[in-house]
Structures are given as C-alpha cells and as structure tokens.
N, C-alpha and C positions, 0 to 999 in steps of 0.2 A: 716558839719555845715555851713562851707562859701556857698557853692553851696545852701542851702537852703536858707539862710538869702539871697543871689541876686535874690530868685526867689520867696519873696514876697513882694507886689506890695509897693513900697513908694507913700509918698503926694509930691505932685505935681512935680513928674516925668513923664516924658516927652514920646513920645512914643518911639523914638529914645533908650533915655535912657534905658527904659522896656526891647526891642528887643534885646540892647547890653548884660543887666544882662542875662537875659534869655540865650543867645549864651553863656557869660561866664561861668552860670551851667552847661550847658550841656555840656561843653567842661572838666572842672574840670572833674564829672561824668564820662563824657569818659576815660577820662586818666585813673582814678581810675581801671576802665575794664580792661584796657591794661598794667597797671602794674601789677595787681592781675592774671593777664591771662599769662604775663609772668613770673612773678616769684613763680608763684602755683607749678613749677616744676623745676626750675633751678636755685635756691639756692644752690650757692657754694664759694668754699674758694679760689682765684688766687692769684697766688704769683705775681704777675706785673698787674700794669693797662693797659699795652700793648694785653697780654693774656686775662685780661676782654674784652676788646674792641673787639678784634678778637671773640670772641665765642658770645659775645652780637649778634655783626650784622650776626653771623652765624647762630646764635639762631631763629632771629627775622626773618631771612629768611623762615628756616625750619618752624618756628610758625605760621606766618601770611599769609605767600604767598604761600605757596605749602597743598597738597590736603593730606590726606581728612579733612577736616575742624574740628576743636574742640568745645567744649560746650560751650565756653566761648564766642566764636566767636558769637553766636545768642546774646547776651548782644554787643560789642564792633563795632558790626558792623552796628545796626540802630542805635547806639547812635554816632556813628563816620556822619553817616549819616545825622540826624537829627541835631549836629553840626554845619556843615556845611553849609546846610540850614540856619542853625537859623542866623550863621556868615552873610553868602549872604542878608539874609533881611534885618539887622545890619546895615552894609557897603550900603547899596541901599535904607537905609530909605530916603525919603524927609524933606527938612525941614518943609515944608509945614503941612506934617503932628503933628509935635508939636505944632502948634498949634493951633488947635483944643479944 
C-alpha cells in the first residue's frame, strides 16, 4: 500500500521529488521479492540468534549467488535492477529540472 500511494503523482511535486518516490517503490517492491524468495523455503525454529545468523548468510549465499537460478529470481532481479536505476536518476536529478 505505501509503495503504491509514493507512486502516484502529488500536486505540485517536484520532479526530483517524483523520481525519489518512484526509487522508493520500487525499492520497497524489491525487498518484498527478496524476502518472499527467501523465506518461501526456510522457515525455521533456531535456538540462538548466533545459529540464525550463521545459516541466514549461508542461506543467502546458496539462494542468490550460486547457480542454477530460481523462479523467484526473474521477479527480484529486474526489480533490483530497475531500483537502482530509478535510485541513480534520484541522486543525479538537477535542480534545474524543478523548475520547470
């Protein structure tokens, strides 16, 4: 719901501003990917936050970074993508372009 509400347009927002909500949906949206993509499958009970921690980054390793690639992965990775992007236009707008 937050990601939708930053991705329509207000009055008299700026274009800076525009680009920023827009980066900030799509980055929510992402996350969204990546926690649904990791815990679609490893959902469990640790007895220490030490032992999460450990199997997390073991996890995330085996999930994201090594082959062959999962379903979920065509979802988090042009949205990780397009993110980024959207971030960089964000950070690079001019002021110049406000206003217009």
């Amino acid at each position: 719901a937050v990601a939708i509400d930053l991705l329509i347009p207000k009055e008299n927002e700026t274009k800076s501003a525009r680009k920023m909500n827009q980066c900030m949906a799509t980055t929510l949206v992402t996350m969204s990917f990546w926690i649904t993509a990791f815990y679609n499958n490893h959902l469990n009970f640790y007895v220490d936050y030490a032992q999460m921690l450990r199997r997390y980054f073991k996890l995330v390793v085996q999930s994201y970074l090594c082959w062959p690639l999962r379903p979920m992965c065509l979802l988090y990775i042009p949205s990780t993508l397009l993110s980024l992007f959207l971030l960089y236009q964000a950070l690079t707008s001019p002021a110049e372009d406000d206003e217009e």
